[in-house]
MIBAMI-548993 format. One record per residue: residue in one letter; x, y, z of N, C-alpha, C, CB in turn. Coordinates in pm, whole numbers, padded with zeros to 5 digits, always signed. Glycine has a CB too. Layout:
N
AXYZXYZXYZXYZ
...
END
This chain:
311
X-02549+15112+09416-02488+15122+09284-02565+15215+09191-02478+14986+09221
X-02715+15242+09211-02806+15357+09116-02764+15315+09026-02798+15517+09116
X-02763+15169+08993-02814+15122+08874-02657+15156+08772-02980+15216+08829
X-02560+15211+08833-02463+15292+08706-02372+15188+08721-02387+15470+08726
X-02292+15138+08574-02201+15077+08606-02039+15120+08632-02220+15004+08530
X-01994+15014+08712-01837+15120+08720-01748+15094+08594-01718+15075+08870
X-01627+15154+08629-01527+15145+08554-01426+14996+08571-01460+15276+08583
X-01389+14874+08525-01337+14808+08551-01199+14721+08456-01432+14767+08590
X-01122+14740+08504-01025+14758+08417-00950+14579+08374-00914+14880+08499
X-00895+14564+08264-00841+14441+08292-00719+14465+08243-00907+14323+08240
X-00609+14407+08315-00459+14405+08327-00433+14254+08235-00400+14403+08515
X-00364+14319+08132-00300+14160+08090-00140+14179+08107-00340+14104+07901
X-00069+14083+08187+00062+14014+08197+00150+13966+08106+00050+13927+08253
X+00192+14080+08015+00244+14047+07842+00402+14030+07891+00215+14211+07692
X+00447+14068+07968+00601+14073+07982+00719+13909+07993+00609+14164+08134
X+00635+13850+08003+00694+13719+08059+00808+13661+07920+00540+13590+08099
X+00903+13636+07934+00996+13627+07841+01004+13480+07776+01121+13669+07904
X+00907+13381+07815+00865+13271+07788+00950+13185+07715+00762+13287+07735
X+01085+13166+07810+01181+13021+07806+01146+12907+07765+01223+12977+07919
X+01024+12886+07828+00972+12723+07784+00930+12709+07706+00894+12651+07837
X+00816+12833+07628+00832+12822+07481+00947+12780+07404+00810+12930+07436
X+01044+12812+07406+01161+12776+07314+01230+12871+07281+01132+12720+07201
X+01201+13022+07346+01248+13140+07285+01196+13205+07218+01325+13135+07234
X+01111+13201+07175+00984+13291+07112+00916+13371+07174+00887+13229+07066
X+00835+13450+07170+00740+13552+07245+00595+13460+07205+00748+13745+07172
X+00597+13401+07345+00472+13270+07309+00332+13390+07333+00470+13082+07470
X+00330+13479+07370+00208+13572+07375+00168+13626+07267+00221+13675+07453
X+00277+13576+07159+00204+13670+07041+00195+13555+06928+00307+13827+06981
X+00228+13418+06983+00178+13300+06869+00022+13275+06837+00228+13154+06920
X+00032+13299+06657-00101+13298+06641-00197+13183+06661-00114+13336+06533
X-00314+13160+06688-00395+13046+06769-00523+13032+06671-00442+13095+06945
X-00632+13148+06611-00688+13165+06560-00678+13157+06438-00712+13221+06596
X-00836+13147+06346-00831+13080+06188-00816+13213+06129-00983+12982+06121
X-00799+13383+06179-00750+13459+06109-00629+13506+06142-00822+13536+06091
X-00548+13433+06206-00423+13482+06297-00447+13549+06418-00338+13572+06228
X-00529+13555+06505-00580+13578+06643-00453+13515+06729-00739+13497+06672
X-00460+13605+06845-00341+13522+06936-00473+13504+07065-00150+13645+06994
X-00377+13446+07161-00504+13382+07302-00570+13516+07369-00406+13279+07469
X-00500+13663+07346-00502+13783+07404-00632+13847+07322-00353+13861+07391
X-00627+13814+07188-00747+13878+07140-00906+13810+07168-00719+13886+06990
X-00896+13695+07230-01024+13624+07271-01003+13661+07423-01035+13445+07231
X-00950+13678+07489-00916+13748+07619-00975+13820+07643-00820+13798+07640
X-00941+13920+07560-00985+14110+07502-01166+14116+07492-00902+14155+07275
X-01140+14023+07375-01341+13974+07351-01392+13957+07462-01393+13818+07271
X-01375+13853+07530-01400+13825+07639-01473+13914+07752-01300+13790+07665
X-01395+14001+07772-01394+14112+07857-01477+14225+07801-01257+14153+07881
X-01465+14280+07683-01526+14360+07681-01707+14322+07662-01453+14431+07591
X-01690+14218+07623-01863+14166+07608-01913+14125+07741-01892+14020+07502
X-01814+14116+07849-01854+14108+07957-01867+14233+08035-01788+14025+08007
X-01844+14326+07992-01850+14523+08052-01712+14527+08051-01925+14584+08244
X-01628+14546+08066-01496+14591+08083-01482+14693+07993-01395+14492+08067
X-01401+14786+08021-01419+14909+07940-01269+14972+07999-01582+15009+07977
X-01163+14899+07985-01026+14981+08014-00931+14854+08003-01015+15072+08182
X-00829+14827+07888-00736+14754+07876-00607+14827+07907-00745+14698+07757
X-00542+14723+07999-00388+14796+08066-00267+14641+08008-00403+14822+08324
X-00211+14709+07910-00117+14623+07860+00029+14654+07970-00097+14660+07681
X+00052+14514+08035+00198+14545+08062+00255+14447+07999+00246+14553+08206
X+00401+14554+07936+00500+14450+07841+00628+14455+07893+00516+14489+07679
X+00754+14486+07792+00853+14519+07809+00839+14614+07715+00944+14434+07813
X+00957+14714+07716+01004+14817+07629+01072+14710+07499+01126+14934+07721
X+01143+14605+07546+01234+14549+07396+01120+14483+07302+01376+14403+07434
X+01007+14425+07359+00923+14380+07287+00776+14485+07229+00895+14264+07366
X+00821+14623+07242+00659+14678+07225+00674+14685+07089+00603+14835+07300
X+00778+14719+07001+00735+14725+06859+00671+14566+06784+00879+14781+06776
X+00675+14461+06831+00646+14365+06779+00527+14370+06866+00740+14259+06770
X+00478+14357+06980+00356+14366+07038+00246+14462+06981+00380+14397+07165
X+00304+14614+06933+00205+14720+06861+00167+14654+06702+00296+14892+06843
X+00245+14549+06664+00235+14559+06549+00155+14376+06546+00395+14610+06469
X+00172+14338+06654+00059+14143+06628-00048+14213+06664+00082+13954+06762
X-00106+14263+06771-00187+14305+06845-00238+14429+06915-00170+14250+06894
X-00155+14519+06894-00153+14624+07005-00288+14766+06905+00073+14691+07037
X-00182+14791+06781-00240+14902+06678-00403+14837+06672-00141+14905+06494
X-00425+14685+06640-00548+14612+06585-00642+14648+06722-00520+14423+06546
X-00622+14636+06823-00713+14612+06926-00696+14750+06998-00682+14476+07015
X-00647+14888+06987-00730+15039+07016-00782+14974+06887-00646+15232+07026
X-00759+14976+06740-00880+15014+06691-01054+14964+06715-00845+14996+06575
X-01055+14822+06757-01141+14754+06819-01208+14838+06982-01059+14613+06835
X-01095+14881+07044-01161+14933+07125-01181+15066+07157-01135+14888+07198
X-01190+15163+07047-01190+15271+06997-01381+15275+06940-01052+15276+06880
X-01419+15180+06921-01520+15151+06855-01626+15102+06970-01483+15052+06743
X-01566+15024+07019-01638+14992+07156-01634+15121+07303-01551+14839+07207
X-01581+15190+07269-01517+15293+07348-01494+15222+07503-01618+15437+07349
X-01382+15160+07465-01288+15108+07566-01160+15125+07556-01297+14988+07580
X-01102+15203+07659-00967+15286+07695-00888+15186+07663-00938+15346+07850
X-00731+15231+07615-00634+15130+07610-00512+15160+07701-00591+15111+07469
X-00430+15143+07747-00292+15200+07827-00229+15100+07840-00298+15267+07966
X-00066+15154+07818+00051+15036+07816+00084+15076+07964+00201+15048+07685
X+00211+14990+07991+00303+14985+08077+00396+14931+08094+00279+14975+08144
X+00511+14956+08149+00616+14863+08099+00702+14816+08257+00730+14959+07968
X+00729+14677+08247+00806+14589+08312+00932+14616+08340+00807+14488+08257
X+00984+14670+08430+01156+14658+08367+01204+14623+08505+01249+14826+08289
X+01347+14542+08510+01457+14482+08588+01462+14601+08676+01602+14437+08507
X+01498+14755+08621+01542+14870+08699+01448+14899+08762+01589+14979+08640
X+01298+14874+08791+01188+14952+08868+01179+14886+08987+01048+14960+08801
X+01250+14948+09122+01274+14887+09230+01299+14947+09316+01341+14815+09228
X+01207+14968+09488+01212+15023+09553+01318+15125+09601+01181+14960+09596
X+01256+15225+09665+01391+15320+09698+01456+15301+09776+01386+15433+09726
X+01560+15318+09733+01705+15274+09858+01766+15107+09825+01625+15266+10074
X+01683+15106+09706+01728+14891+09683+01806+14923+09531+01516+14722+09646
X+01943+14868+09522+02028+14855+09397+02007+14728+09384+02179+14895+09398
X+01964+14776+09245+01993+14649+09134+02082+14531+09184+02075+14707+08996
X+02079+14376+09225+02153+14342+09233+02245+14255+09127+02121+14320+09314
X+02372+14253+09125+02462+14161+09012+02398+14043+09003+02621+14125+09051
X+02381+14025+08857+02381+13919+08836+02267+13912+08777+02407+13848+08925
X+02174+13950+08798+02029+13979+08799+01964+13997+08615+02013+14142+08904
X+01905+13901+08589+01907+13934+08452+01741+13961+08389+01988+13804+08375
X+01655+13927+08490+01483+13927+08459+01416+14021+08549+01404+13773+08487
X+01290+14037+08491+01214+14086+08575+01184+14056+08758+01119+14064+08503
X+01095+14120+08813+01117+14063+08950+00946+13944+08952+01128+14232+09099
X+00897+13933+08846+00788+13843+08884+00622+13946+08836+00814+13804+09082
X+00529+13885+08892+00371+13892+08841+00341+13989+08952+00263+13732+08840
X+00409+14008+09114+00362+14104+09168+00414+14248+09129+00374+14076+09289
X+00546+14228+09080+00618+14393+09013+00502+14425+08913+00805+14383+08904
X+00504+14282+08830+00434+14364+08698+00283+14429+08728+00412+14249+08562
X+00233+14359+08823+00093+14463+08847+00139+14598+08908-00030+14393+08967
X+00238+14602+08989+00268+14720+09061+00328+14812+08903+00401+14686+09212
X+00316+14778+08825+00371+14869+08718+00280+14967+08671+00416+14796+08604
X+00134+14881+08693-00008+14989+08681-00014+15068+08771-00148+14933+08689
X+00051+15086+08881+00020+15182+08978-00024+15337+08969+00120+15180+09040
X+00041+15446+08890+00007+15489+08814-00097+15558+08708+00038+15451+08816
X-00209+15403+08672-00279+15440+08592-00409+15357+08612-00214+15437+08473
X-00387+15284+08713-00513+15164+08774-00571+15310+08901-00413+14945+08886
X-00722+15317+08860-00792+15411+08982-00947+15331+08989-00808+15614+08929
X-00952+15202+08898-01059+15148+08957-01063+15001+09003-01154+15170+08875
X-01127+14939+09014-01128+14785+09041-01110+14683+08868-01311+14750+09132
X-00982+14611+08929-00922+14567+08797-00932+14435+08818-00776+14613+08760
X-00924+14314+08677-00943+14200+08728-00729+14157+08631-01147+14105+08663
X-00669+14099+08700-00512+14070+08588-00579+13952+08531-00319+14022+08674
X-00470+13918+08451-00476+13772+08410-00337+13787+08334-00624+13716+08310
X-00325+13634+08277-00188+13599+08228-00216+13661+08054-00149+13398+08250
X-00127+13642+07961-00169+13697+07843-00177+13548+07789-00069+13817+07767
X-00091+13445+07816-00092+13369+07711-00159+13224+07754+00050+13363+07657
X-00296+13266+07864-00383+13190+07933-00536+13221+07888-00357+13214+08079
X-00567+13090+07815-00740+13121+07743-00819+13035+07922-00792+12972+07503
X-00909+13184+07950-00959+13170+08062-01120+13098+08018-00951+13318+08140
X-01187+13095+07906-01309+13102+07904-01423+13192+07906-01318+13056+07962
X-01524+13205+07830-01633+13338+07912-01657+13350+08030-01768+13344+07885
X-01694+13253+08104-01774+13264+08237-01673+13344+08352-01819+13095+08293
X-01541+13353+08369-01465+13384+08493-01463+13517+08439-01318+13303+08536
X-01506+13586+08324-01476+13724+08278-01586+13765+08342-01463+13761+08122
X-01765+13705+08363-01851+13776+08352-01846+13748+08518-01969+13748+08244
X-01802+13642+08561-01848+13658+08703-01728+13749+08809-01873+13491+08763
X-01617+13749+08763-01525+13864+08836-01596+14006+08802-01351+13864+08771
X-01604+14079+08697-01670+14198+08668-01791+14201+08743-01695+14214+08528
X-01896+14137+08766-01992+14101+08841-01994+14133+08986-02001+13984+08824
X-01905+14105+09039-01839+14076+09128-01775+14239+09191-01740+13963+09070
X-01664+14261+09103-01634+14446+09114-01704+14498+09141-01605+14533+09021
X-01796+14505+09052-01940+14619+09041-01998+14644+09168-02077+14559+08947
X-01959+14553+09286-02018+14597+09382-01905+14665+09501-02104+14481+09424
X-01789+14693+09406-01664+14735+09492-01742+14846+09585-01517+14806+09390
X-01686+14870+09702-01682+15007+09762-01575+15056+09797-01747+15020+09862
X-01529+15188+09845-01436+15219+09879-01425+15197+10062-01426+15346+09814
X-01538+15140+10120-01540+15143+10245-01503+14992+10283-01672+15198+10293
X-01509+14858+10144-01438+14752+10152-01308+14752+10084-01510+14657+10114
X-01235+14800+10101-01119+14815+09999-01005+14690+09992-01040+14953+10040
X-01037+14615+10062-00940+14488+10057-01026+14333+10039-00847+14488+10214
X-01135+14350+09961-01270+14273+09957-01239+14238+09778-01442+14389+10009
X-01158+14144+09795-01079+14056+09669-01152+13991+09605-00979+13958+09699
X-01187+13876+09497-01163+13766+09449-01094+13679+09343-01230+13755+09446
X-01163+13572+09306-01028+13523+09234-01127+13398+09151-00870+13455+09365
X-01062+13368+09041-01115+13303+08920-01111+13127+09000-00992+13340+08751
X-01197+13023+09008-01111+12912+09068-01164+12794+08988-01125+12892+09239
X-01064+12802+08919-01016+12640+08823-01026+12543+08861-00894+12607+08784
X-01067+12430+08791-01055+12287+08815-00901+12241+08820-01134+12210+08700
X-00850+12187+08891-00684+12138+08818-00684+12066+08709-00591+12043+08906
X-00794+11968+08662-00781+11854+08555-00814+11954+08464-00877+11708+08557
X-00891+12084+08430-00931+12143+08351-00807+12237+08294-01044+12195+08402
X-00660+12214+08372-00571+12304+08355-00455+12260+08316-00559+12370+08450
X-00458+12126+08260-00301+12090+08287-00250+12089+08114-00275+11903+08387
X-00162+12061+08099-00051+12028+07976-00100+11912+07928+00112+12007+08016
X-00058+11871+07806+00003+11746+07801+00125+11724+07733-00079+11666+07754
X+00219+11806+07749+00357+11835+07698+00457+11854+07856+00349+11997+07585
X+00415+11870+07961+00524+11863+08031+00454+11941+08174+00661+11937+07947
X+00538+11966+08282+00516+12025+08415+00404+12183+08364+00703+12067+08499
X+00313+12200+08514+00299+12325+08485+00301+12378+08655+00158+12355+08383
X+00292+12546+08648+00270+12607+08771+00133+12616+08804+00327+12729+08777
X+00043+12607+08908-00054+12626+08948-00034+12678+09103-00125+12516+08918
X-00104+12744+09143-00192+12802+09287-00284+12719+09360-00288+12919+09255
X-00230+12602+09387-00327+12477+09467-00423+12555+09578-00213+12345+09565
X-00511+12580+09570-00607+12684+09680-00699+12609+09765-00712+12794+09599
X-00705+12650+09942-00791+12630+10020-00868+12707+10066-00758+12588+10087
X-00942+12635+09962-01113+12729+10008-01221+12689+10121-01226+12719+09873
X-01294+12754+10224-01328+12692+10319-01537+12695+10296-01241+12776+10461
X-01591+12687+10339-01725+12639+10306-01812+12737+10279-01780+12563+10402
X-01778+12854+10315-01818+13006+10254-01796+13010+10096-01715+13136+10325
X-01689+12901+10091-01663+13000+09954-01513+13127+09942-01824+13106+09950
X-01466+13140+10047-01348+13193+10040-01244+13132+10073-01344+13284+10091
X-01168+13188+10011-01006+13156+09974-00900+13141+10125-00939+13312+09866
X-00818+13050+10189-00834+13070+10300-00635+13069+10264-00947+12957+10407
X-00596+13003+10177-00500+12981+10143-00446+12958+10003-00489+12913+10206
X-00273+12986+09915-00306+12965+09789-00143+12914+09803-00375+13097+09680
X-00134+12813+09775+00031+12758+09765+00107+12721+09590+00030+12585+09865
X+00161+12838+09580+00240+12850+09424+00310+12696+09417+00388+13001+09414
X+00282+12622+09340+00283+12439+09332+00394+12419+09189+00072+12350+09286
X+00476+12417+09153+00559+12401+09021+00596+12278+08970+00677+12461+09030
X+00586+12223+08872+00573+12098+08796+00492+12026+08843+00676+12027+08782
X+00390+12074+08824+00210+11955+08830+00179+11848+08680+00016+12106+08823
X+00229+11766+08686+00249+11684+08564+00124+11598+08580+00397+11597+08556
X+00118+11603+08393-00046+11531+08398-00017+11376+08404-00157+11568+08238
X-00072+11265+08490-00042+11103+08506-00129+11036+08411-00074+11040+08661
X-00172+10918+08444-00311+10835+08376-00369+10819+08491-00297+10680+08290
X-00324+10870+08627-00423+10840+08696-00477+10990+08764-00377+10724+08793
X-00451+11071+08712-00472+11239+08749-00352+11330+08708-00488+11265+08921
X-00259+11359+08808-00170+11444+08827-00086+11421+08947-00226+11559+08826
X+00063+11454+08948+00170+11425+09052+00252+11585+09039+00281+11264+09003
X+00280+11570+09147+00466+11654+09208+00504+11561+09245+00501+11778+09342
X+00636+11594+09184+00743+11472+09233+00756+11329+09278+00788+11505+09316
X+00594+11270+09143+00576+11100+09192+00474+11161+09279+00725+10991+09280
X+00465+11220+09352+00348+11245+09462+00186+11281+09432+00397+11363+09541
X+00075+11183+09422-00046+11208+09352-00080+11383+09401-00176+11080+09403
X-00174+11456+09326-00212+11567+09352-00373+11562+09324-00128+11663+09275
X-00477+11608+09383-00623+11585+09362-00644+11680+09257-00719+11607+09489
X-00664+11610+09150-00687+11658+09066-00801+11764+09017-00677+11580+09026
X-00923+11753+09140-01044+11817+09158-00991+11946+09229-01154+11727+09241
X-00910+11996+09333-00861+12085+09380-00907+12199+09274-00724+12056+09407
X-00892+12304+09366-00948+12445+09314-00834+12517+09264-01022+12537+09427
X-00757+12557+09159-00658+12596+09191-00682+12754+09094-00537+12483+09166
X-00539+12828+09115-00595+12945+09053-00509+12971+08934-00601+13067+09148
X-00533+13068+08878-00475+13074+08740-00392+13219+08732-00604+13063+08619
X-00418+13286+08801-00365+13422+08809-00477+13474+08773-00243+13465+08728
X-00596+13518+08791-00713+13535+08747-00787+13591+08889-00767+13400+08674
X-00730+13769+08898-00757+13752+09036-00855+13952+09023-00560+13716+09163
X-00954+13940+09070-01006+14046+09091-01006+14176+09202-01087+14003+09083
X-00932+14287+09183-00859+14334+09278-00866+14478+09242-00723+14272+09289
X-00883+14556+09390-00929+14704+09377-00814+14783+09370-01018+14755+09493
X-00836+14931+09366-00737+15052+09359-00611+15046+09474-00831+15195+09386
X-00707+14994+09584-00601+14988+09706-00534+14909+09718-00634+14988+09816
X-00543+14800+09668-00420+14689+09674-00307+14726+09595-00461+14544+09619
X-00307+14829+09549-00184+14898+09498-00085+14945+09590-00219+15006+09426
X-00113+14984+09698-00082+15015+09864-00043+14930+09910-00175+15050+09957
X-00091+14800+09927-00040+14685+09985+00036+14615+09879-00146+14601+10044
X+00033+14596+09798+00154+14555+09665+00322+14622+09691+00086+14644+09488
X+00247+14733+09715+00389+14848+09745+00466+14774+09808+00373+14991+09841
X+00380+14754+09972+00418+14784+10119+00499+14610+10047+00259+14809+10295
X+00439+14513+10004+00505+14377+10020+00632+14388+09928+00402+14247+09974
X+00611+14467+09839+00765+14491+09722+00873+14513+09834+00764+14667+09590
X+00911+14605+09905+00935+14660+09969+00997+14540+10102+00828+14753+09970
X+00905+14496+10174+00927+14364+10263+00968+14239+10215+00816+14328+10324
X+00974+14205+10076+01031+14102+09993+01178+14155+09964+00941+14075+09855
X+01215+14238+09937+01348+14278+09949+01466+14270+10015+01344+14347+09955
X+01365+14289+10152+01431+14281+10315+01418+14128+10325+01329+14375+10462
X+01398+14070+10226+01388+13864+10300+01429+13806+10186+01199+13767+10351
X+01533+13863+10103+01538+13743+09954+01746+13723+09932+01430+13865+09735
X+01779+13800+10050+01949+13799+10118+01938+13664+10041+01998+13800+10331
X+02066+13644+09969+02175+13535+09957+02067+13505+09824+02213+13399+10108
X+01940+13521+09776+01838+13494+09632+01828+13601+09551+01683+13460+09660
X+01911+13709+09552+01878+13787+09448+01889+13783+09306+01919+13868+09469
X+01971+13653+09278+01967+13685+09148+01866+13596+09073+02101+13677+09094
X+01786+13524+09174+01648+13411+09096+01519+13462+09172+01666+13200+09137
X+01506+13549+09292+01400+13525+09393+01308+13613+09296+01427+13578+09570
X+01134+13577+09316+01053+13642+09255+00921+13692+09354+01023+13559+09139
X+00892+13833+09297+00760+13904+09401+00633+13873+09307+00774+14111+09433
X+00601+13689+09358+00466+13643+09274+00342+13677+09358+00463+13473+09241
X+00248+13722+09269+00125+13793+09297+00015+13651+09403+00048+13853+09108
X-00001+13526+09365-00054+13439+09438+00045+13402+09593-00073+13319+09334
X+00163+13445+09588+00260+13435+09698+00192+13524+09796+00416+13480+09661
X+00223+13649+09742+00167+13753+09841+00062+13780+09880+00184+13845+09821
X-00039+13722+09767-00226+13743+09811-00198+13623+09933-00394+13680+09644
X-00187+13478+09932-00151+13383+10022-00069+13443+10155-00068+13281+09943
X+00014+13524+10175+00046+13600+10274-00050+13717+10344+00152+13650+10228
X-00103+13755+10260-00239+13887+10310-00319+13777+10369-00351+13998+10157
X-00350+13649+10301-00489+13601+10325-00438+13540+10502-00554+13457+10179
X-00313+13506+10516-00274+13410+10672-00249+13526+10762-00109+13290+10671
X-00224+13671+10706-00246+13761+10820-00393+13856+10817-00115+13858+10820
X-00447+13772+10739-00580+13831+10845-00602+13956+10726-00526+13903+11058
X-00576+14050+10649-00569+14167+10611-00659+14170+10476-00425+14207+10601
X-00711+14054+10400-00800+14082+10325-00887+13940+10302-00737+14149+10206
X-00991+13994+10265-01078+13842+10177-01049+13816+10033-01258+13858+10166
X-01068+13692+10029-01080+13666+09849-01199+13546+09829-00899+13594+09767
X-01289+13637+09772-01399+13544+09728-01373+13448+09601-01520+13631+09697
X-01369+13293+09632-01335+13192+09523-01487+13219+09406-01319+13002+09608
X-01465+13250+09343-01570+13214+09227-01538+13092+09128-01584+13341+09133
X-01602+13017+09132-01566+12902+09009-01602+12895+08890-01601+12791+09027
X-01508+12843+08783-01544+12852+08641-01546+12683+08588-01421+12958+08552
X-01648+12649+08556-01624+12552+08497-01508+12491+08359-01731+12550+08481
X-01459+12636+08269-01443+12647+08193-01313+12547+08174-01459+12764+08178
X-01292+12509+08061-01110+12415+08004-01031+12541+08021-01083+12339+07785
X-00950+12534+08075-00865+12622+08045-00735+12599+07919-00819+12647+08174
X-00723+12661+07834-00535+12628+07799-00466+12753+07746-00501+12498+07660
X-00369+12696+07701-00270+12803+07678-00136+12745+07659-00267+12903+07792
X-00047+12825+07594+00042+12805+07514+00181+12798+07636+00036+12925+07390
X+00164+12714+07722+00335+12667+07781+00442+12652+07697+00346+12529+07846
X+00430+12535+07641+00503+12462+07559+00452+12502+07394+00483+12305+07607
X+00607+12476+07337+00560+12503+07160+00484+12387+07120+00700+12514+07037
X+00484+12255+07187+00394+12181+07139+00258+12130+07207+00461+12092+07106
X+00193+12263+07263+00083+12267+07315+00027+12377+07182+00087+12313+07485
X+00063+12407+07083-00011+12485+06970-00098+12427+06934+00048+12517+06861
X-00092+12314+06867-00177+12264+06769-00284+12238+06827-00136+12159+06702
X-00265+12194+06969-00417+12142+07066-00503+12290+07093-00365+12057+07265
X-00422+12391+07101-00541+12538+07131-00575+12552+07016-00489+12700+07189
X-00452+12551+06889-00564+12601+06774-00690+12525+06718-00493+12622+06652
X-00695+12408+06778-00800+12288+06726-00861+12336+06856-00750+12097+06698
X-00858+12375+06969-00955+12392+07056-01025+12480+07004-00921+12418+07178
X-00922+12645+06958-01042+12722+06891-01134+12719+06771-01005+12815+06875
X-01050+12636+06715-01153+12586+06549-01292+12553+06637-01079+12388+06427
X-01311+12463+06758-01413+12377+06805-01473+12470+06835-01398+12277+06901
X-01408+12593+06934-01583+12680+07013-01588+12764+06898-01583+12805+07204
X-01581+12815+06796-01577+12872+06662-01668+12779+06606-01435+12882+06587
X-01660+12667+06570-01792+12546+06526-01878+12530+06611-01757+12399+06504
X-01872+12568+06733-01996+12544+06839-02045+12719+06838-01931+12467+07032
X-01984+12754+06803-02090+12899+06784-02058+12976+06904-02280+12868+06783
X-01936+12962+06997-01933+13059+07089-01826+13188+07021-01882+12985+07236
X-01757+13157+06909-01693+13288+06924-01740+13300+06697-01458+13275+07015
X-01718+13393+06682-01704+13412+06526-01602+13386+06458-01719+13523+06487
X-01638+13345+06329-01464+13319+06264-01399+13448+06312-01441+13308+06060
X-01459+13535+06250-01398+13667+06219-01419+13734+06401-01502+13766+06063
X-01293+13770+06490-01335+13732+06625-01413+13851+06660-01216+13699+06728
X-01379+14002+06628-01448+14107+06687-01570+14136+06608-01364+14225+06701
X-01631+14048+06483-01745+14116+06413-01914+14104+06499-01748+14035+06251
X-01862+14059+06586-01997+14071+06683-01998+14195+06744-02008+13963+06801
X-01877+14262+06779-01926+14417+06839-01910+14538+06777-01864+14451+06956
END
């Protein structure tokens, strides 16, 4: 490495049209005691951890309200920090060649399109994450950590953020998680996309069915090089050819397809663990609990009222 650090980029996942909110653009509800949303402690996050290249993917219908909560405020923040900014945009129409649009079809195709949307403009080792998911410090500093030792001679040499489940759940209703099997190394051996993980009194259930609540699971919090842009392609492409008679609901999710690379053999993913709470804004009445979460690490001295006056 001669000591130099690389370039490492972080992808945030702004496009999601967030139904369960209630119809709102839950990525841009303010959370913070100066109107901060979960994206600008995200942002912090990262750049105090080295990151030095923000890749916004949105939609085109939402960028004037996105440039104007967050977008104009944070180049200027990272204009100062001299950390790059670049959009990108999500859309229904961006879809392999030779594949029509099918009827009916009214959303995006999912979390693996939207990374494939950086294709483009991603040329170093990037870590995604969700936008409207507060990850904590620690999974920022140990994925970047982690990059820094990318090579181009490991190019499919992954990892991934790995959550507590009890540290992740609601208490307003179902959530999605990445239930992950990790084997005694420390890597990721398997990741099964899990939907309505409801919090119990005695842990967590699917469908009445207990779930171990200690399980590793993932968050979308996944650290990933230039070349998996290549293999993103190649699976867009092979998801097409297998979603007959689902086109107008089937989705190309990014933990689906890493979970498919990982059972054929074709890449590693090193589990790193974060102790950290995770939350974030599912539900409209999961607000009040993040903004009282952030009043708390704001009184414990991990972040400033005022969020960027530390850099």
């Amino acid at each position: 490495m001669n000591g130099e650090k690389k370039r490492i980029a972080l992808v945030i996942m702004a496009a999601g049209i967030g139904a369960r909110y209630g119809g709102g653009i839950k990525q841009l509800a303010p959370v913070g005691p100066c109107g901060e949303i979960i994206m600008d402690y995200s942002i912090h996050d990262a750049i105090e951890a080295g990151f030095n290249k923000i890749v916004f993917i949105i939609r085109k219908d939402i960028e004037k309200d996105f440039r104007e909560v967050i977008g104009n405020r944070i180049e200027a923040v990272c204009r100062k920090a001299d950390v790059e900014v670049a959009y990108t945009f999500q859309s229904l129409e961006d879809l392999p060649e030779g594949v029509s649009l099918p009827a009916g079809r009214t959303k995006p195709w999912g979390t693996g399109q939207a990374v494939l949307c950086c294709k483009d403009i991603i040329r170093e080792p990037f870590v995604v994450i969700n936008a409207d998911d507060y990850y904590g410090k620690e999974a920022y500093v140990r994925l970047h950590d982690f990059l820094q030792e990318y090579s181009p001679a490991e190019p499919y040499r992954f990892c991934m953020a790995g959550f507590i489940l009890k540290n992740t759940l609601s208490n307003h209703g179902g959530v999605t998680r990445g239930i992950c099997r990790v084997n005694k190394a420390g890597f990721l051996e398997d990741v099964v996309e899990t939907h309505d993980i409801v919090k119990t009194a005695q842990g967590a259930a699917v469908d009445g069915a207990p779930v171990d609540v200690e399980s590793h699971v993932s968050m979308n919090m996944w650290g990933l090089t230039p070349e998996f842009m290549d293999l993103l392609t190649e699976g867009f492409e092979e998801f097409f050819r297998n979603i007959a008679g689902k086109e107008e609901k089937a989705e190309y999710l990014l933990p689906t397809y890493i979970g498919q690379l990982l059972r054929d053999g074709r890449v590693t993913v090193k589990m790193l663990e974060t102790p950290d709470k995770w939350f974030g804004v599912t539900y409209k009445e999961d607000k009040p609990a993040v903004m009282e979460s952030f009043k708390k690490l704001i009184a414990d001295g991990i972040y400033q009222e005022k969020l960027f006056s530390d850099m």
